[in-house]
C-alpha positions in Angstrom: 108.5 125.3 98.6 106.9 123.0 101.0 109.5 121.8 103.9 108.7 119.8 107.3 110.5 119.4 110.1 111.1 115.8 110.9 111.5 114.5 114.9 115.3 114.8 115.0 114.7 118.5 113.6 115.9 117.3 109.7 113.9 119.5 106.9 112.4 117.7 103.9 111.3 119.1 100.8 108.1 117.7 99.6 104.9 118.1 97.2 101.3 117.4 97.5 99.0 116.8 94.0 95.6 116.3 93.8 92.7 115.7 96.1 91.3 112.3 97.8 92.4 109.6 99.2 96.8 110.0 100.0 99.1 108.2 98.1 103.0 108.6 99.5 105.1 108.1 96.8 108.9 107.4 98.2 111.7 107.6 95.5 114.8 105.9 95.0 117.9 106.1 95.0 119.9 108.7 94.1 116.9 110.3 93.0 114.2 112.9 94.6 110.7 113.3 94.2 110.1 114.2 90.7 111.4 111.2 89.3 107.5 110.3 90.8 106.2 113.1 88.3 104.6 111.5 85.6 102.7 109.0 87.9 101.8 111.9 90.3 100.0 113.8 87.7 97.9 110.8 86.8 97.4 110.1 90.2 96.2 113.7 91.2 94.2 113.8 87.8 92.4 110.7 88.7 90.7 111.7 92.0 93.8 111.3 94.3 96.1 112.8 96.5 99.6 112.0 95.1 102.5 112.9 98.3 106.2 112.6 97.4 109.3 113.9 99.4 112.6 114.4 98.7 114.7 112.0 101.3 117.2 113.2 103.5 120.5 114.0 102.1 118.6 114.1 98.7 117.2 116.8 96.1 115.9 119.4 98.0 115.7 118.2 101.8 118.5 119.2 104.4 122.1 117.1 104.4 122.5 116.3 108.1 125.4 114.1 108.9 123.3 111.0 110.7 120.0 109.6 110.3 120.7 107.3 107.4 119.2 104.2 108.4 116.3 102.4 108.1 114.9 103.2 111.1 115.4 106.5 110.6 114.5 106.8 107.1 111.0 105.2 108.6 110.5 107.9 111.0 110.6 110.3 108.5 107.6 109.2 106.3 105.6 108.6 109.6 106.4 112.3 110.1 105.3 113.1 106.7 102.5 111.6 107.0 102.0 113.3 110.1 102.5 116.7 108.8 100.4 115.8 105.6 97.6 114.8 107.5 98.0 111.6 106.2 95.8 109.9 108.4 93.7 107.0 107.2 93.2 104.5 104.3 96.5 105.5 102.6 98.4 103.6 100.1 102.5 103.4 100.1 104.4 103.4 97.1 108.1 102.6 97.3 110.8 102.6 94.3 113.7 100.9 94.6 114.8 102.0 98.2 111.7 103.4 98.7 110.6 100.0 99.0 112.6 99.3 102.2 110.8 102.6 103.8 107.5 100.7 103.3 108.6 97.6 104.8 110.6 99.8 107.9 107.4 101.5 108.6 105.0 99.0 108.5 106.2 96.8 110.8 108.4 100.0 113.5 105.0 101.8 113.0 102.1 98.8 112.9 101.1 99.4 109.6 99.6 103.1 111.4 96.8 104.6 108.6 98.4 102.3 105.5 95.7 100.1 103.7 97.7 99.3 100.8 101.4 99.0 99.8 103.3 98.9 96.2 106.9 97.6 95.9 108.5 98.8 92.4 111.9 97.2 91.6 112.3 97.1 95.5 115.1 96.6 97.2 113.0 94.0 99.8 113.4 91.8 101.3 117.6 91.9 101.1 120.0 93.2 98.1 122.8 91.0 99.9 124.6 87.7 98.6 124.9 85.2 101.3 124.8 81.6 101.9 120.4 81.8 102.8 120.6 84.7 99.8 122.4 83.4 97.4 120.2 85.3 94.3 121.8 89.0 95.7 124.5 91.0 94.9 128.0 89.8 95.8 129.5 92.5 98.8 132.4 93.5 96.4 129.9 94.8 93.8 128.9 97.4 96.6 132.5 98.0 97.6 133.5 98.9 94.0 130.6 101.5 93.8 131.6 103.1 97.0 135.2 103.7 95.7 134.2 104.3 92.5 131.7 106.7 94.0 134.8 108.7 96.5 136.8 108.4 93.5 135.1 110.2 91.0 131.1 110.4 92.1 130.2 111.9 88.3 131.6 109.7 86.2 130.1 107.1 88.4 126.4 107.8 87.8 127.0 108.3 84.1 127.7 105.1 83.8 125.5 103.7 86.6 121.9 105.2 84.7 123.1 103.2 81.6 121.9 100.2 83.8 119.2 101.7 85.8 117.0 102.7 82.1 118.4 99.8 80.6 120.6 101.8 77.9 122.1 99.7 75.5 124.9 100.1 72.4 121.9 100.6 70.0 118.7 100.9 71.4 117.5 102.9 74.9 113.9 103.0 76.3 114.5 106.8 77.3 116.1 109.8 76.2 119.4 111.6 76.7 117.2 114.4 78.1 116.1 111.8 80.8 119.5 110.2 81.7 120.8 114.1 81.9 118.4 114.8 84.2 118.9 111.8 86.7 122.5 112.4 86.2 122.0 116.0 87.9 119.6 115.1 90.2 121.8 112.5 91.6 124.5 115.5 91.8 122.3 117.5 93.8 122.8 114.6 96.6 125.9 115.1 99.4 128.5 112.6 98.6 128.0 111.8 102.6 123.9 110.9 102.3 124.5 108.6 98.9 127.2 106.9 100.3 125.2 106.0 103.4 122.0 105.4 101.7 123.8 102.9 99.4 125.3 101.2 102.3 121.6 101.2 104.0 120.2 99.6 100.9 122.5 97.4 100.0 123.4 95.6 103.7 119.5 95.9 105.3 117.6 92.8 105.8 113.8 93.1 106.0 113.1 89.7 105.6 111.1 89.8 109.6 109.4 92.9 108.2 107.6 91.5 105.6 104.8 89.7 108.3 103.6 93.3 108.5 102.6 93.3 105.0 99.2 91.9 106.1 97.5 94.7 103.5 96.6 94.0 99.9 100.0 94.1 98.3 101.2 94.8 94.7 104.7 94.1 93.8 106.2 95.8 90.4 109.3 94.4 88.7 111.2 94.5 85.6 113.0 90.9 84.8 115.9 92.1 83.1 116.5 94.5 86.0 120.3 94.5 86.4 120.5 96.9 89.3 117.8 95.2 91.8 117.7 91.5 90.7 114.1 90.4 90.5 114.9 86.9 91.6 116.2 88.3 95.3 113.7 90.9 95.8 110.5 90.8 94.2 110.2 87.0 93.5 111.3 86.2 97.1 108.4 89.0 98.2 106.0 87.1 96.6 106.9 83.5 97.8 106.6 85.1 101.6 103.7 87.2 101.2 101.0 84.3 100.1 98.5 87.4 99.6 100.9 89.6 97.3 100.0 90.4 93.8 103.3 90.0 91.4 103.2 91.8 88.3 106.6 91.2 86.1 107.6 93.5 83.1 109.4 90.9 80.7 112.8 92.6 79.5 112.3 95.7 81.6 114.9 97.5 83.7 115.4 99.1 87.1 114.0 102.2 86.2 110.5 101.6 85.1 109.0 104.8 85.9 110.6 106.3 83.1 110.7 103.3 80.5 107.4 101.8 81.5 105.3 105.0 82.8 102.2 104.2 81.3 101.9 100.7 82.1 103.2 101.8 85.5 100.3 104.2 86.4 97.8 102.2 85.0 98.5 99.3 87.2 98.7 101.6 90.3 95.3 102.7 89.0 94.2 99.4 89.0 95.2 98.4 92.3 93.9 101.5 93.9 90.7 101.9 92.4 89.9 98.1 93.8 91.5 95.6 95.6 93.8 93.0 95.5 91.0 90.8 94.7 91.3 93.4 91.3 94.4 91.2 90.2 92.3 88.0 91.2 92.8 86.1 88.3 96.3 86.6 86.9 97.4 84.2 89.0 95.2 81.5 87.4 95.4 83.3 83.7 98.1 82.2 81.1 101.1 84.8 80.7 99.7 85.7 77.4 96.2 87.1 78.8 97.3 88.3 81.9 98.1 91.9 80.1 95.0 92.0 78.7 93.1 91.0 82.1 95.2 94.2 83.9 94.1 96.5 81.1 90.6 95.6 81.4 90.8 96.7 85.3 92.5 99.8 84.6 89.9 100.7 82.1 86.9 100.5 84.6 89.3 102.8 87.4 89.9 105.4 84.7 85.7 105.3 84.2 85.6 105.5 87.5 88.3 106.7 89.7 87.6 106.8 93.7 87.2 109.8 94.7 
């Protein structure tokens, strides 16, 4: 088992896939690494390096009482990058939370080695209801899951991955194997780090950070997500970020790198293999032919993945 040691002396658990050009891959939340798996293995099987960790407080990384903060949670990818030998033309891809690690680091660390970031069902630029944000999620949402967390922390995240997957009364995009598994992953989390971490999600604003996105950006989001709404975060990336590439997954949920793997990695593909001049035309191209325009890109990276 691979462990680093981050600046304020923290241990974090993480894997390396593949050779080629790095790819971080930073999960969410209350997750760890493998929830990257699937997308990993195509990565690494298509000429790349695929790098995922396990966050403080989470999976398989040391449970120190501070550090969960932005900030913080920042300095720790710049140390794994550090300690990966991450060091030029990398690409950042961040789920959920992981999407506020992105944004942290590009603009605390300039952007350092990073040539392309991906936003999936992110949490940028703020989760928040107010009065200038009035598309977030009201505070006493938040305040219910913390007590409902203190109260009774297992029954909470059975519940709570009904919503992430987008489980319904008859039909669900993934298997009871699948919502098991997140259910004991989330478990293996200290009730101190996923309290925190929910608080750091939930309240940070990275609304300044998003000038550092000045790298071809893709942005990843399911509409029907009910646990990051789309029209707060990825919608509001997009209208800020002139340059960014929004791809929407009509009726998808939070947690589309379980329901949507597939189409997942073959638009990461896509956007690594090229540019963001590879999603050119979607813009311009009705919604019906915009799939088959972002198929037709991922078919000439799998031909030819960079190596």
């Amino acid at each position: 088992m691979i462990l680093i040691e981050t600046r304020d002396g923290t241990r974090l658990y993480l894997k390396s896939w593949g050779e080629g050009r790095p790819v971080v891959l930073i999960h969410g939340w209350p997750l760890s690494a493998d929830s990257w798996d699937p997308v990993a293995l195509t990565l690494a099987e298509n000429g790349y390096r695929a790098i995922a960790y396990d966050r403080r407080g989470f999976g398989r990384s040391e449970q120190p009482w501070h550090g969960y903060d932005y900030d913080t949670f920042a300095d720790d990818l710049a140390d794994v990058m550090a300690a990966t030998g991450t060091s030029d033309n990398a690409a950042l891809v961040g789920f959920s939370m992981g999407g506020g690690e992105v944004a942290r680091y590009l603009s605390r660390h300039h952007g350092r080695d990073v040539s392309q970031a991906v936003l999936v069902s992110s949490v940028v630029p703020l989760m928040l209801r107010g009065d200038d944000n009035p598309h977030g999620v009201p505070q006493s949402t938040f305040a219910q899951m913390s007590e409902a967390m203190r109260h009774d922390r297992a029954h909470f995240f059975r519940g709570f991955f009904n919503d992430f997957y987008g489980v319904g009364w008859v039909t669900s995009p993934v298997s009871d194997e699948v919502l098991d598994l997140s259910w004991v992953t989330a478990m293996q989390a200290g009730l101190h780090p996923t309290l925190a971490a929910a608080q750091a999600f939930a309240t940070t604003d990275f609304r300044a950070d998003l000038a550092a996105f000045t790298m071809p950006t893709l942005v990843i989001h399911g509409t029907a997500d009910k646990t990051v709404p789309i029209d707060a975060t990825a919608r509001a990336v997009a209208a800020a970020v002139p340059h960014a590439q929004l791809i929407e997954y009509p009726g998808d949920p939070h947690g589309v790198f379980a329901t949507r793997a597939e189409r997942l990695a073959s638009d990461l593909l896509a956007f690594l293999g090229g540019s963001s001049s590879a999603f050119a035309d979607l813009d311009a191209a009705p919604p019906e032919e915009r799939q088959d325009l972002i198929d037709e890109v991922t078919r000439e990276s799998l031909v030819a993945p960079k190596l």
